[in-house]
N, C-alpha and C positions, 0 to 999 in steps of 0.2 A: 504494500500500500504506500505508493513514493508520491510525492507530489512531484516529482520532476515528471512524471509520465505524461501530466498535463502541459508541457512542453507541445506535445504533438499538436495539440488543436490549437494553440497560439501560432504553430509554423504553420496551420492549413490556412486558419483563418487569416493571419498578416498576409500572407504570401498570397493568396486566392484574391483578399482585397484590394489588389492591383491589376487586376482581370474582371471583366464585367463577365464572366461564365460563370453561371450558380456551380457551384460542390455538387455532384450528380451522387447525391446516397436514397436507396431506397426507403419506402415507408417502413413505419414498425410494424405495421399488421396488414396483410393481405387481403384482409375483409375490411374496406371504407368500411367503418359506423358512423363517422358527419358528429359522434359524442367527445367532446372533450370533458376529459375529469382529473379537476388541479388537484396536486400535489401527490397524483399519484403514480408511483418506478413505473414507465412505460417501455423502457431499453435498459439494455447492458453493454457497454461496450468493454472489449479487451484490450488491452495493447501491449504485443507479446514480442518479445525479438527469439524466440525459439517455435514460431507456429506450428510445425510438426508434431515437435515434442507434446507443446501443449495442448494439442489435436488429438493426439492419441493416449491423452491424461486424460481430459473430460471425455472423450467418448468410452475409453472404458469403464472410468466411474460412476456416468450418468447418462450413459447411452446418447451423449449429442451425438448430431449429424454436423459436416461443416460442410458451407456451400460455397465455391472459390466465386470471388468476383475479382474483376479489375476499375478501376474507379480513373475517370481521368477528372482530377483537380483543376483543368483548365488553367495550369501553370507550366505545361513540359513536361509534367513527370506521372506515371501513373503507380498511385499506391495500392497495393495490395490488401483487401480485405475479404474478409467469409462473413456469410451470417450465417448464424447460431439455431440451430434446429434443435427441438425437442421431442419425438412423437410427432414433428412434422410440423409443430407450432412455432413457428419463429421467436423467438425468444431474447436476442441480443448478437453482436456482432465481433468482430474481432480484425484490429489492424495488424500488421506487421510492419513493425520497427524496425526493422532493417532494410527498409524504401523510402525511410523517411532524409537520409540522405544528410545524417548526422553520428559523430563518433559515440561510443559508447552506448548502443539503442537497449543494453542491456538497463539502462537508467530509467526508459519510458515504461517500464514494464508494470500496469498498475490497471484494474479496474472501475470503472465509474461508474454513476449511474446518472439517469437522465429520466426528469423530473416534467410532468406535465402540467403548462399552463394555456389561459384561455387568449392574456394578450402579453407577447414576447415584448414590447414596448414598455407597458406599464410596468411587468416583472421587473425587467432588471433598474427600470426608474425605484421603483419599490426596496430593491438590494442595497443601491447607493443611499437612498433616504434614511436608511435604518441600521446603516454602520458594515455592510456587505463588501465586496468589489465587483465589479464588474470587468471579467478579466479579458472576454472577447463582445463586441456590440452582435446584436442581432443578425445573424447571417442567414443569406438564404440556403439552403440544403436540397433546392428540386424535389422531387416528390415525398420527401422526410417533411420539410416546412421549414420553419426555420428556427435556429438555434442558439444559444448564446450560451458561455462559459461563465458561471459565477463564483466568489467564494461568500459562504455566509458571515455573518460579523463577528465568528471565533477562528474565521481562516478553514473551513471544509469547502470543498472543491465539488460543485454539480455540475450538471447541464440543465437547461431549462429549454423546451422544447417545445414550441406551437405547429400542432402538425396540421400538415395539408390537409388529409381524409378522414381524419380523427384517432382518435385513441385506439387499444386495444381495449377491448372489453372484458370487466371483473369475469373470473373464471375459477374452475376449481384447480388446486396447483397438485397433479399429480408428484408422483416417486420423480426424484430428478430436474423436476422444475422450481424457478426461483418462487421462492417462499415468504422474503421478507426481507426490506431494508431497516438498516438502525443507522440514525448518525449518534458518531460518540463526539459530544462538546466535554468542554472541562465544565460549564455554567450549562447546566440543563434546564434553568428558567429562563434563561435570558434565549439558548436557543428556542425553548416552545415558543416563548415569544414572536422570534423572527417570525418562524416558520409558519404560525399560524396565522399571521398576518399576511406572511407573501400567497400563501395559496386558498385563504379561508378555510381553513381549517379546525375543528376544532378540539382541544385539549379533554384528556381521557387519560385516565390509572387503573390499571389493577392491583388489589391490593389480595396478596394469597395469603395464606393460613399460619404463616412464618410472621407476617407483617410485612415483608418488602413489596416495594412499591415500585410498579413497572408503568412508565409513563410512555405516549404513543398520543399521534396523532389522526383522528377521521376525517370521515367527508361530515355532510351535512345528514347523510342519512344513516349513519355508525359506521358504513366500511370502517376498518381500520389502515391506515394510507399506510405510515411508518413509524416505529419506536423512535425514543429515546435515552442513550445510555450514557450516563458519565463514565467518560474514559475511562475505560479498564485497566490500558497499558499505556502508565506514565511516558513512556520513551517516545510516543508515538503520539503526534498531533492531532488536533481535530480532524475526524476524517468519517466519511460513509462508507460503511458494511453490508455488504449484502451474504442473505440465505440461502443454500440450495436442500431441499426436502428430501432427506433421504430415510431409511427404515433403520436402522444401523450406524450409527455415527463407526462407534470401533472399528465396525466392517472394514469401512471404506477408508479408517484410516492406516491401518494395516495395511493395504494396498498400494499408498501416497508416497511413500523412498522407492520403492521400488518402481514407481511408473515416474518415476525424477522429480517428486515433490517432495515438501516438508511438512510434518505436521510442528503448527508454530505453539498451538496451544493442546493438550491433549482433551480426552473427552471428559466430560462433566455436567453433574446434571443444573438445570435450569430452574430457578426460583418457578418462573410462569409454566413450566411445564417443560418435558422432552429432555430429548440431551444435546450437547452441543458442541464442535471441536471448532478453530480456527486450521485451515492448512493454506498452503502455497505451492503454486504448480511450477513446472518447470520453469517457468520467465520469473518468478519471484513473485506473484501477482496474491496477495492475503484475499480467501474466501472461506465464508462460514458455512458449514454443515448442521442442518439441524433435525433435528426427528421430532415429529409431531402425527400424532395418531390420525385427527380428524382430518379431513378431504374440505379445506375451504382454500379459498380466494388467497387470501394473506395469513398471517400468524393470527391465531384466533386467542383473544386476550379473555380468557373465561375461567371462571372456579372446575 
């Protein structure tokens, strides 16, 4: 989880911004729904300088598919990306950092996510207003829509996305598909704050049978969008986590050195439920593993 990874979309976006050709990247979902619904993880992106390796890390752990595309940036150079297939569900994307045509791409190596809003203008007015950055303006992305780089006002790093044909639609998150975002702030009020503002959101706890108190953000009609955690691991700055659903956290972590991963955190179980590992794939890239019984949409925040 490096923040230099975000290097990449500052060279697409400067670099692109001297070319009147939109960034030709595909939608997130296959199926227009014409629905947008703020603040909630619409994409995933990768950004890997060992694509292989990491190609045949996730597809044996979670059964992805990867789909080769080539992208021309409309600056001379064509970068390399896949998207991310689940059971045939699109589900996020993955660059490779080793086209991007800078030393050490093993640096870019890190996971994002990418956040949906209704207007990409207001959002990142919204970001600067309330102590955020705004680290790329508004770009057009072709039939994705358009997209902008922010960091929130403790320094975590998103994307904020207004798509063309609309969102992907809430669904159930089978074995292997993403399960759930968390941002870790070090000030977990002051992030609900931000965040509930930038996307209308609103603020929700669960409180389990221990007393700890797990905070998260909805829509207007309870989805639950994305947690809140205070930093776990001092060494490590504010930054966004994301989930993958699996039956077995140990399974698969067993698995993880051998297919050229690390496990960063071992397995353990979860105050709100499940168990839960951190690992990192062959590029260096931190993602969480979580087990969860029931068959919903996002982490289901329940007694």
């Amino acid at each position: 989880m490096r923040l230099s990874a975000l290097i990449f979309f500052l060279l697409v976006f400067s670099l692109s911004g001297c070319n009147t050709a939109p960034i030709n990247l595909p939608p997130v979902t296959e199926t227009a729904t014409g629905n947008t619904l703020p603040g909630k993880v619409i994409w995933h992106d990768l950004i890997s300088h060992k694509p292989e390796e990491t190609k045949k890390f996730y597809s044996a752990l979670f059964e992805w598919q990867f789909e080769d595309l080539g992208l021309d940036f409309g600056f001379g150079r064509t970068v390399n990306y896949s998207l991310i297939r689940h059971q045939g569900q699109l589900i996020g994307g993955m660059i490779d950092a080793n086209h991007l045509g800078r030393d050490n791409p093993e640096n870019f190596s890190q996971w994002v996510v990418v956040l949906s809003v209704n207007d990409i203008n207001a959002a990142t007015k919204h970001v600067q207003a309330n102590g955020g950055k705004v680290l790329t303006m508004p770009r057009d992305v072709a039939e994705r829509g358009t997209l902008a780089l922010v960091e929130d006002n403790q320094g975590a790093a998103l994307a904020l996305l207004q798509t063309r044909h609309g969102d992907p639609a809430d669904r159930i998150t089978p074995i292997g598909g993403f399960l759930w975002d968390e941002v870790w702030p070090v000030d977990v009020k002051q992030a609900a704050s931000f965040y509930t503002s930038l996307f209308n959101l609103a603020p929700a706890a669960h409180d389990n049978k221990t007393g700890a108190r797990y905070q998260f953000l909805a829509s207007s009609s309870g989805t639950p969008r994305f947690g809140l955690l205070q930093q776990p691991i001092k060494a490590l700055p504010p930054t966004w986590v994301s989930y993958i659903r699996v039956d077995d956290p140990a399974a698969i972590t067993k698995k993880v050195p051998k297919l050229g991963g690390q496990v960063l955190v071992d397995v353990q179980k979860r105050a709100i439920g499940g168990e839960v590992a951190l690992i990192a794939d062959p590029s260096g890239a931190g993602i969480a593993i979580q087990s969860w019984p029931e068959k919903r949409t996002a982490l289901p925040i329940q007694n």
